[in-house]
N, C-alpha and C positions, 0 to 999 in steps of 0.2 A: 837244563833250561838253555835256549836261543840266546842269543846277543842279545843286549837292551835295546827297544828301539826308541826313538825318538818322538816325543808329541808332537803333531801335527801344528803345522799353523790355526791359529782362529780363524774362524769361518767370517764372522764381526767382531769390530770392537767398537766401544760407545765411548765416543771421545770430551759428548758434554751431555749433557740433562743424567737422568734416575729412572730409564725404562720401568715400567713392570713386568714382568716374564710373560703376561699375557701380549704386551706388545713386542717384546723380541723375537716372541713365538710367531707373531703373525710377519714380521719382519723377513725373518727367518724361511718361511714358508716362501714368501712373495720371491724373494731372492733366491733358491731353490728351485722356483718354480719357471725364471726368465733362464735358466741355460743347462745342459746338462739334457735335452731331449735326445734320441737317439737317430744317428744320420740314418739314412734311406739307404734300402740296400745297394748296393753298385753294379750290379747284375739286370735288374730291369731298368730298361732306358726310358728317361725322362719325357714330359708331355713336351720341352723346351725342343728336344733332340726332334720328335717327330713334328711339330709348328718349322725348325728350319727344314725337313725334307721337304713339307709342303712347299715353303718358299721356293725352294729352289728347283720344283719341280722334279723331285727325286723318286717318285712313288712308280712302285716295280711295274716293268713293260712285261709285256709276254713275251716267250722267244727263251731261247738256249741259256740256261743257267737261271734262268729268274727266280728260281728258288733261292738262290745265291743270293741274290740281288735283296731279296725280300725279308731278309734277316735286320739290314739295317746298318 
């Protein structure tokens, strides 16, 4: 057998009342449910990135390289 390992921290702890399990389950859920989604890939670029091209007038000219140009 591996090393022992360690238990984990509590996820909650109920500091005053007598939950029911039906409420810490839903507790539980809601809490699980506010963080923990998964980031956006890093490889396609944001609606943010092409709004500042617009701004600034960056949107690919024709002429030498504008393939270049037009990646972003």
């Amino acid at each position: 057998m591996g090393p022992a390992t360690e238990p984990a921290a509590p996820l909650l702890s109920v500091v005053k009342g007598q939950p029911t399990a039906e409420e810490l389950a839903a507790l539980t859920a809601v809490v699980l449910s506010l963080g923990g989604g998964e980031p956006a890939p890093a490889g396609k670029p944001s609606v943010r990135h092409w709004v500042r091209r617009q701004q600034l007038r960056l949107a690919p000219t024709p002429g030498p390289g504008a393939w270049k140009r037009s990646r972003g």
